[in-house]
Biopython code that builds the backbone (N, CA, C, O; Angstrom):
import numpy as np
from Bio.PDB.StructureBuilder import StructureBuilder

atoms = [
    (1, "UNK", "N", (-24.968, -50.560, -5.308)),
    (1, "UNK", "CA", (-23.656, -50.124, -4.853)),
    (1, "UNK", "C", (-23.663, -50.111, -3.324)),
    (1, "UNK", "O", (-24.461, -49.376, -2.742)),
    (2, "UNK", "N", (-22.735, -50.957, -2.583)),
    (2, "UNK", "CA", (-22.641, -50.522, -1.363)),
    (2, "UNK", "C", (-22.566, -49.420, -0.764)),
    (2, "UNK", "O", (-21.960, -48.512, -1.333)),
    (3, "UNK", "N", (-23.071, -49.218, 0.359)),
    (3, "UNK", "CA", (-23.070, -47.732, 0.840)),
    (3, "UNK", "C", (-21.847, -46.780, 1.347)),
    (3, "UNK", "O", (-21.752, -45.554, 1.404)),
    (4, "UNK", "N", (-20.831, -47.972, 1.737)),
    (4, "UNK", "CA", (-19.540, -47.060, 2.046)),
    (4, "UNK", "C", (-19.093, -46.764, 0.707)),
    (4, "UNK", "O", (-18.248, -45.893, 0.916)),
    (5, "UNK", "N", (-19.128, -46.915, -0.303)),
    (5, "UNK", "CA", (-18.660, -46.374, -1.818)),
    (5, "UNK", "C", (-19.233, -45.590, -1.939)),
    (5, "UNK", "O", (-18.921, -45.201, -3.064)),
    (6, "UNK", "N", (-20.381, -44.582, -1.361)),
    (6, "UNK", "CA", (-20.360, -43.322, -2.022)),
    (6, "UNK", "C", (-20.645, -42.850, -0.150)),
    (6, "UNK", "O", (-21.655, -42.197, 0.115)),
    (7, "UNK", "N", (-20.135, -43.063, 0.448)),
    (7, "UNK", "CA", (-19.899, -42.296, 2.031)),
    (7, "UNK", "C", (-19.061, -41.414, 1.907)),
    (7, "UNK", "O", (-17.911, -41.698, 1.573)),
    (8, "UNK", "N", (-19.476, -40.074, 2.162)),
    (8, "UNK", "CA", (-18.673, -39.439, 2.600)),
    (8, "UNK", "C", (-16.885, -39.380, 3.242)),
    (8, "UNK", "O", (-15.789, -38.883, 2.982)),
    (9, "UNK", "N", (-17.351, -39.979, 3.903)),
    (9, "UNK", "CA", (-16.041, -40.601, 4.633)),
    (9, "UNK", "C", (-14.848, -41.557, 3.506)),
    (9, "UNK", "O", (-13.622, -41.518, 3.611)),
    (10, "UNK", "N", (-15.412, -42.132, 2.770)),
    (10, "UNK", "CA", (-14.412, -43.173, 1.461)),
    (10, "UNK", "C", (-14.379, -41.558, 0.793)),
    (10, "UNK", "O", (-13.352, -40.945, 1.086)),
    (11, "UNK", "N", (-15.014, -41.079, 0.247)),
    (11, "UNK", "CA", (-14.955, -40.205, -0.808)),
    (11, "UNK", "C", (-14.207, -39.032, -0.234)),
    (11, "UNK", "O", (-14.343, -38.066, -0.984)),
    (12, "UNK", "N", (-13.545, -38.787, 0.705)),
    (12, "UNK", "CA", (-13.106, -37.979, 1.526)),
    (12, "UNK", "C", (-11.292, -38.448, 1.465)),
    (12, "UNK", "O", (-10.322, -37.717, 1.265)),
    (13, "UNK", "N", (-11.357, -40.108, 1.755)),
    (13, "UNK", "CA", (-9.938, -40.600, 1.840)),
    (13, "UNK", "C", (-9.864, -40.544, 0.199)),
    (13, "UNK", "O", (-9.041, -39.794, -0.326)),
    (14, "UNK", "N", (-10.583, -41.208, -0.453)),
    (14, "UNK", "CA", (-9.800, -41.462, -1.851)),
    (14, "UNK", "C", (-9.298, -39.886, -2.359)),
    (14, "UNK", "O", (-8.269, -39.739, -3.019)),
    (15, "UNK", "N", (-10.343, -38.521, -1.877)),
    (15, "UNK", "CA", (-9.868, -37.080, -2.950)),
    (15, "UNK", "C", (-8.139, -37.021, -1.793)),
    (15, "UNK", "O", (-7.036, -37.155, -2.323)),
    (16, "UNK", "N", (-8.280, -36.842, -0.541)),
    (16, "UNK", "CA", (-7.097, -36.891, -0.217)),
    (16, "UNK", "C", (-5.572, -37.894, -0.906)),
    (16, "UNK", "O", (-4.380, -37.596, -0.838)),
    (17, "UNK", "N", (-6.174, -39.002, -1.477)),
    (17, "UNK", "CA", (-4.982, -39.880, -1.826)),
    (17, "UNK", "C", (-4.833, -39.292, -3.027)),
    (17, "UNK", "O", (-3.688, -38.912, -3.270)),
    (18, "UNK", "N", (-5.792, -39.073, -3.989)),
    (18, "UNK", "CA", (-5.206, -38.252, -5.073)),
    (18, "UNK", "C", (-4.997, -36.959, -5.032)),
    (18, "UNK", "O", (-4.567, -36.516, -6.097)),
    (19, "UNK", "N", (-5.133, -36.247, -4.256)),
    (19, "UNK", "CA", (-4.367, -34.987, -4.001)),
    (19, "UNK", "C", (-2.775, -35.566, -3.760)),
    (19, "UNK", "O", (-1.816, -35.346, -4.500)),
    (20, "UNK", "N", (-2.785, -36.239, -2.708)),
    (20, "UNK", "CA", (-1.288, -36.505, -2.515)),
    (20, "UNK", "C", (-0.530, -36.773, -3.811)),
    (20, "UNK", "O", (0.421, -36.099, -4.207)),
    (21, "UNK", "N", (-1.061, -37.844, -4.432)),
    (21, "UNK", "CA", (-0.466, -38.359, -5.474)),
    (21, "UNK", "C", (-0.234, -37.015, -6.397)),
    (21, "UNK", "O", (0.871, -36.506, -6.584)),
    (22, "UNK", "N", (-1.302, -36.602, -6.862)),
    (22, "UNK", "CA", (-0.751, -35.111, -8.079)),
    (22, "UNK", "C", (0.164, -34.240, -7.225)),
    (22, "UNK", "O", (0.978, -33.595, -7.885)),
    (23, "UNK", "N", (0.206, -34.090, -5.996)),
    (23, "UNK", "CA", (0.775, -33.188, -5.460)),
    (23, "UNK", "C", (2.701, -34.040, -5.569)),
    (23, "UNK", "O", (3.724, -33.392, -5.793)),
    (24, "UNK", "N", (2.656, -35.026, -5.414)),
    (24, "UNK", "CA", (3.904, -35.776, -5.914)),
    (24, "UNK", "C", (4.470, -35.855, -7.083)),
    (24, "UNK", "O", (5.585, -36.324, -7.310)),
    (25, "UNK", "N", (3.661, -35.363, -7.910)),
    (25, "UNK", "CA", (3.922, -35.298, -9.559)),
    (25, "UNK", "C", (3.711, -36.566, -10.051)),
    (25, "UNK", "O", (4.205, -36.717, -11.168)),
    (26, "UNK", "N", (3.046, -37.701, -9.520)),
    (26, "UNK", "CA", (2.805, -38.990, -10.107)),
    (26, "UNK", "C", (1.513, -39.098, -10.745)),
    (26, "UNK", "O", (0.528, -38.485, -10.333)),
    (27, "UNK", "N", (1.497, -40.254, -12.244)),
    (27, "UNK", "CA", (0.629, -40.308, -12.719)),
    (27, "UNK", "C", (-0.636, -41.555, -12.338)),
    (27, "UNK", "O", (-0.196, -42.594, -11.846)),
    (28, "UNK", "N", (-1.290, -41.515, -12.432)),
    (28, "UNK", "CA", (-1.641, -43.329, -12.125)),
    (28, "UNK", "C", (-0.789, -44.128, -12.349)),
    (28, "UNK", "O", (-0.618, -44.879, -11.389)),
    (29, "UNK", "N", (0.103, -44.407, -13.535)),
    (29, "UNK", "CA", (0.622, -45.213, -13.837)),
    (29, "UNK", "C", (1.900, -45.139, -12.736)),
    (29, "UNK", "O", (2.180, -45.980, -11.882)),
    (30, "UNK", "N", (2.486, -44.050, -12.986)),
    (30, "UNK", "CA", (3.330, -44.164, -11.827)),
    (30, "UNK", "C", (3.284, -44.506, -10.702)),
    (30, "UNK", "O", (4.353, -44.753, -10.142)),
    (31, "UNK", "N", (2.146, -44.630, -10.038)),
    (31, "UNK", "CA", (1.388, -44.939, -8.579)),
    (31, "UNK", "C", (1.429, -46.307, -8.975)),
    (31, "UNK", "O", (2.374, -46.923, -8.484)),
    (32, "UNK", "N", (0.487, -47.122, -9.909)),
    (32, "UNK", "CA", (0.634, -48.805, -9.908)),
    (32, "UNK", "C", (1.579, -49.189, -10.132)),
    (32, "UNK", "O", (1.771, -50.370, -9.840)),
    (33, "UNK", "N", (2.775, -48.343, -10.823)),
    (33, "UNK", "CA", (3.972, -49.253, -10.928)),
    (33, "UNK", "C", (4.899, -49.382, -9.807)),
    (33, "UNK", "O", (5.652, -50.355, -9.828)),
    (34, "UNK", "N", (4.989, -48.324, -8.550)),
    (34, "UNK", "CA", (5.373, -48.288, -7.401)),
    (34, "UNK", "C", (4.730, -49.474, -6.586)),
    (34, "UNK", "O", (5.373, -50.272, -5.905)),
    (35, "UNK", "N", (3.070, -49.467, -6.797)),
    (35, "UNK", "CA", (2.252, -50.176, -5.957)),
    (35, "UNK", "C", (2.897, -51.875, -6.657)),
    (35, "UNK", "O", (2.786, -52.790, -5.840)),
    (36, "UNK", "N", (3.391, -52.191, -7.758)),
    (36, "UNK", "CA", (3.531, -53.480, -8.206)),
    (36, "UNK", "C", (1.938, -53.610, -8.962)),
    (36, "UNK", "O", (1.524, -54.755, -9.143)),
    (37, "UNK", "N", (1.240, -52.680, -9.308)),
    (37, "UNK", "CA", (-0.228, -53.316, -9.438)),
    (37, "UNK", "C", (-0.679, -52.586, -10.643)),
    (37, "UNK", "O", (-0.227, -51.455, -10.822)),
    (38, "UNK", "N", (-1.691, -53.199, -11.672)),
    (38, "UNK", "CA", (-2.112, -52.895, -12.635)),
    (38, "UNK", "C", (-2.825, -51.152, -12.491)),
    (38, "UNK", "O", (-3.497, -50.667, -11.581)),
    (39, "UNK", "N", (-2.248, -50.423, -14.042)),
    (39, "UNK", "CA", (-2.998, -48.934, -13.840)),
    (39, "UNK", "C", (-4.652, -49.303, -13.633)),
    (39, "UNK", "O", (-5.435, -48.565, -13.036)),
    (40, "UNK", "N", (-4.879, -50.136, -14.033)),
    (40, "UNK", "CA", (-6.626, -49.724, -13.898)),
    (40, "UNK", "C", (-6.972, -50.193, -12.162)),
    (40, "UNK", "O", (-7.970, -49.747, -11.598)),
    (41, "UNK", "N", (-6.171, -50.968, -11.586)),
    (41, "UNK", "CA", (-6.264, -50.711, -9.884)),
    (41, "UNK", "C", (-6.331, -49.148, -9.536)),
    (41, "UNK", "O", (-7.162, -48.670, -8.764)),
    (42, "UNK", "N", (-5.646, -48.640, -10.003)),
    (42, "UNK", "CA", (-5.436, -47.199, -9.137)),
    (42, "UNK", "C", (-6.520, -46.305, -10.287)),
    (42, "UNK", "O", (-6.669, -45.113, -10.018)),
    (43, "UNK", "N", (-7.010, -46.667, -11.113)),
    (43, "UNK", "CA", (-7.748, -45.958, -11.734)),
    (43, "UNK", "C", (-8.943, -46.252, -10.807)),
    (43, "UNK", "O", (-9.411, -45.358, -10.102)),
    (44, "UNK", "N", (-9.600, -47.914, -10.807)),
    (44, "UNK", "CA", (-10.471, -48.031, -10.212)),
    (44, "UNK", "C", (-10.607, -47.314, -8.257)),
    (44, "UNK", "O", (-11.709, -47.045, -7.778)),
    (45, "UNK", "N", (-9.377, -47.152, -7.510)),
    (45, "UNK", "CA", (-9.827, -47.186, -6.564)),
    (45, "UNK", "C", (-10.087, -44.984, -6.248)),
    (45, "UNK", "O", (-10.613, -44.250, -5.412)),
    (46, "UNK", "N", (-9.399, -44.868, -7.397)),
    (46, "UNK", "CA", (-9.882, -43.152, -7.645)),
    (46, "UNK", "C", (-11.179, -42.914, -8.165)),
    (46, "UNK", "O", (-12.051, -42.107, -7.843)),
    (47, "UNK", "N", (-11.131, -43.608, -8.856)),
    (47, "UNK", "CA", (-12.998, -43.594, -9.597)),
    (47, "UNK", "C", (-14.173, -44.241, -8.456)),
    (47, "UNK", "O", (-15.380, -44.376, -8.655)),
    (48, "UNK", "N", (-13.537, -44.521, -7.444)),
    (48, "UNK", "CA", (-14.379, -44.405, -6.508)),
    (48, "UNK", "C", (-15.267, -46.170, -6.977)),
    (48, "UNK", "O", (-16.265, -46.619, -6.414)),
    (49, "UNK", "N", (-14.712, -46.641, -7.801)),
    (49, "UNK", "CA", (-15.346, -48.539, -8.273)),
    (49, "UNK", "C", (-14.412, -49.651, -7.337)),
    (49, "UNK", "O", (-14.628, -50.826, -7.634)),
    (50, "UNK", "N", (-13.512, -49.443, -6.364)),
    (50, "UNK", "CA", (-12.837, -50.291, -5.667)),
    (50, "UNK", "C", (-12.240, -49.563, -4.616)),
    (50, "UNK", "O", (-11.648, -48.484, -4.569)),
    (51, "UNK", "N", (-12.607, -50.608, -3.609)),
    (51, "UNK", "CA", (-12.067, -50.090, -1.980)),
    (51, "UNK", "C", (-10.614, -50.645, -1.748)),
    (51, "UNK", "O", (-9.869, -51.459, -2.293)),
    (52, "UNK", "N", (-10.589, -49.938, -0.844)),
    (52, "UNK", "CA", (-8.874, -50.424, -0.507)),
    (52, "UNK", "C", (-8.766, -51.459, 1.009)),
    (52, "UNK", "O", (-9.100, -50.770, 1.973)),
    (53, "UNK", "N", (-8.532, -52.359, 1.267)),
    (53, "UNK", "CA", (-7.908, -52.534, 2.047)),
    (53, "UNK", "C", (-7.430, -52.035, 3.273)),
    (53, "UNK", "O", (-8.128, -51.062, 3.555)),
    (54, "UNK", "N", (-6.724, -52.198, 3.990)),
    (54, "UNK", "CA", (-6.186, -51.622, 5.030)),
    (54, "UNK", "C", (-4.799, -51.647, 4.809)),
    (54, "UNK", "O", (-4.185, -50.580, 4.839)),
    (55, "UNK", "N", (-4.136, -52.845, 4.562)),
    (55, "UNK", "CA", (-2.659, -53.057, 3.737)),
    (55, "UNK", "C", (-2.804, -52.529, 2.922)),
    (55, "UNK", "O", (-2.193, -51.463, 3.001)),
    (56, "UNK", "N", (-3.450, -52.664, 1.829)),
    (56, "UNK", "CA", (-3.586, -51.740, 0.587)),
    (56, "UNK", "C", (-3.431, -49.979, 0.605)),
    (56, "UNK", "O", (-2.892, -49.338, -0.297)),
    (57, "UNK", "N", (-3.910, -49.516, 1.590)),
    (57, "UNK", "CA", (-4.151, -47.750, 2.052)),
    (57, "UNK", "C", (-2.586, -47.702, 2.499)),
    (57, "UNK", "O", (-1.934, -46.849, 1.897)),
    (58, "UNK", "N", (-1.893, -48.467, 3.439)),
    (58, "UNK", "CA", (-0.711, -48.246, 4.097)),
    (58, "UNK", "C", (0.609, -48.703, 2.940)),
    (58, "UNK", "O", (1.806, -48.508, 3.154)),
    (59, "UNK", "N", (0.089, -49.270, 1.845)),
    (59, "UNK", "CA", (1.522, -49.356, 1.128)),
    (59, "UNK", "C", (1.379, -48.098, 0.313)),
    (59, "UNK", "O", (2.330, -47.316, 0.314)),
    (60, "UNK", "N", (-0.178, -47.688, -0.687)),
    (60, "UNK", "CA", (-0.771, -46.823, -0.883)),
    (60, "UNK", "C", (0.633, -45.447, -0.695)),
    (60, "UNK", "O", (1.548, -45.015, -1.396)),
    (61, "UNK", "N", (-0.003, -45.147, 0.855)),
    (61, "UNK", "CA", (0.504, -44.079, 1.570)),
    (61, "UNK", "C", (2.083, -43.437, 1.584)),
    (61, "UNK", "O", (2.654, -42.347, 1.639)),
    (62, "UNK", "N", (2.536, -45.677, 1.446)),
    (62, "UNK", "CA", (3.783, -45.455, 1.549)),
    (62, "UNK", "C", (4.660, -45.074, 0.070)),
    (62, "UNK", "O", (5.820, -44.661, 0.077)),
    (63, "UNK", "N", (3.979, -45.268, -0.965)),
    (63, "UNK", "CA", (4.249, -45.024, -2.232)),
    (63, "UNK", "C", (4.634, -43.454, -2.572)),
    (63, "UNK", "O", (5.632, -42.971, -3.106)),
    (64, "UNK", "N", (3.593, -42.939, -2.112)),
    (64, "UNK", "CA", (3.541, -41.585, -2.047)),
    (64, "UNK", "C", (4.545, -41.064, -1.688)),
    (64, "UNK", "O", (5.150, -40.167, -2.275)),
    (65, "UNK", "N", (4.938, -41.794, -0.262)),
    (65, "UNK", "CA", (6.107, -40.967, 0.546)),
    (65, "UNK", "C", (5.479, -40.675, 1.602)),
    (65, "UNK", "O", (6.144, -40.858, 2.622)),
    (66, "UNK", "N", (3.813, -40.048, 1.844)),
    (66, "UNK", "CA", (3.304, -39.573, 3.427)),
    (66, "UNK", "C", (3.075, -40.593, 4.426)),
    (66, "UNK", "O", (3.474, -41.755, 4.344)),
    (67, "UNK", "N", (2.426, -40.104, 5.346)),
    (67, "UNK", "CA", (2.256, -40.823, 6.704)),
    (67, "UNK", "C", (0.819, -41.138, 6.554)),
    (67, "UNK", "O", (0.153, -40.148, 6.252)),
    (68, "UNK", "N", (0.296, -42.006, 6.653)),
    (68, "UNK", "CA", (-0.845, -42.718, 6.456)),
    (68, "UNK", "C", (-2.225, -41.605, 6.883)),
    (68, "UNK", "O", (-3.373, -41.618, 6.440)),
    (69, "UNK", "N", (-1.666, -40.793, 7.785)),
    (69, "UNK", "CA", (-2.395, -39.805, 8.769)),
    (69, "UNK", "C", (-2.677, -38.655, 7.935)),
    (69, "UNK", "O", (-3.606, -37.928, 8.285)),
    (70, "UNK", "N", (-2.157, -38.431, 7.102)),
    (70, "UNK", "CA", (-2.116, -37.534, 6.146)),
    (70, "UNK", "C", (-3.178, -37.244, 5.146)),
    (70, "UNK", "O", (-3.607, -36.230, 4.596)),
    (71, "UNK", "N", (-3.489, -38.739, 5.114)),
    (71, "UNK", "CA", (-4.186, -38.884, 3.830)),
    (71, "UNK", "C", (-5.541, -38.354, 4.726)),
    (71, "UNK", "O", (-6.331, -37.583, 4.180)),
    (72, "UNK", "N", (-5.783, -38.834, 6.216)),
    (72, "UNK", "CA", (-6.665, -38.692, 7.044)),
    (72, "UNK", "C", (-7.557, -37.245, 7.214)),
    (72, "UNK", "O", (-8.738, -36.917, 7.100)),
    (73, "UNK", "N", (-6.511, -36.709, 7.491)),
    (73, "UNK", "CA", (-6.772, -34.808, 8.212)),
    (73, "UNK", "C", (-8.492, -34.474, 7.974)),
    (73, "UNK", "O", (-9.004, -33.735, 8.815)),
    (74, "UNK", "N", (-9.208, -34.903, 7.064)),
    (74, "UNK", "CA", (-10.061, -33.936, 6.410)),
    (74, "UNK", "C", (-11.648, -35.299, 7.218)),
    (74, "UNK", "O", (-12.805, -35.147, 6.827)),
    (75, "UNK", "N", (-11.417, -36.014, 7.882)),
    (75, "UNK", "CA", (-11.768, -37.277, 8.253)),
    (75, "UNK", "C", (-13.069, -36.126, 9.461)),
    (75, "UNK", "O", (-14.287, -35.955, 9.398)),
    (76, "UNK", "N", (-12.239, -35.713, 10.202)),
    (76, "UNK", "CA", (-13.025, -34.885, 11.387)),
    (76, "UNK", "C", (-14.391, -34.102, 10.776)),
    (76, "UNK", "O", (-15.342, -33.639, 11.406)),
    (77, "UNK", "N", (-14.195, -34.119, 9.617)),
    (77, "UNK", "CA", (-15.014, -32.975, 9.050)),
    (77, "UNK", "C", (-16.720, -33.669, 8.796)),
    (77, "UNK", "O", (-17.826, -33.232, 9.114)),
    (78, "UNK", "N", (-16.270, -34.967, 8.058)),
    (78, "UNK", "CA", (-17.192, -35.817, 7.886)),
    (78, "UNK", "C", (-18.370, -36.904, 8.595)),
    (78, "UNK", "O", (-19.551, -37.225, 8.460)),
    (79, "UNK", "N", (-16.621, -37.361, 9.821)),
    (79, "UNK", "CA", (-17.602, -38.702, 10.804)),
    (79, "UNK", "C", (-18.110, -37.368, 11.663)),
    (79, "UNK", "O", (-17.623, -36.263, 11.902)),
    (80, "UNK", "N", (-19.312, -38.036, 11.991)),
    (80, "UNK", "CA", (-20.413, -37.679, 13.122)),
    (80, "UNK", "C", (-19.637, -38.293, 14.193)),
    (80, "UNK", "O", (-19.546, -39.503, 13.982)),
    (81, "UNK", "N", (-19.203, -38.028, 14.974)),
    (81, "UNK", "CA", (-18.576, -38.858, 16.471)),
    (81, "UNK", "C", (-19.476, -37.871, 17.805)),
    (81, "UNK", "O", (-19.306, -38.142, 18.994)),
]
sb = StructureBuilder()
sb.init_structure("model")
sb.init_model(0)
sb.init_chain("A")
sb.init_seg("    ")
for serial, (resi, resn, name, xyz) in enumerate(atoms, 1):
    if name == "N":
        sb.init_residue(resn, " ", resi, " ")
    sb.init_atom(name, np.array(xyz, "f"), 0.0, 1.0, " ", f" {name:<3s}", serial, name[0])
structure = sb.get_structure()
């Protein structure tokens, strides 16, 4: 397994994107059908088995409704800078 798949830092954005998402009242399915994209995409990229993109995180975000930055907040906690 590559190492950014279990980094801190991925595992940090993906619990934030599904917080957002339950916090929206959406199900997976509801999330891939917004996204245009199969439920087991959004299954896989919660289960932590598929990375996202950069386009992918920002339509993501935009599905939701938040600001891409959002999903971020908890980011400081993790990178070493």
């Amino acid at each position: 397994m590559p190492a950014w798949v279990s980094s801190p830092v991925h595992r940090s954005v993906i619990a934030s994107l599904v917080a957002a998402r339950t916090a929206a009242g959406l199900t997976q399915r509801d999330l891939a059908s917004k996204l245009r994209k199969p439920p087991s995409f959004v299954g896989k990229v919660e289960s932590i088995e598929r990375n996202l993109s950069v386009l992918e995180f920002l339509a993501w975000a935009a599905a939701l409704g938040i600001e891409p930055s959002d999903a971020l907040p908890a980011l400081k906690d993790v990178i070493d800078i």
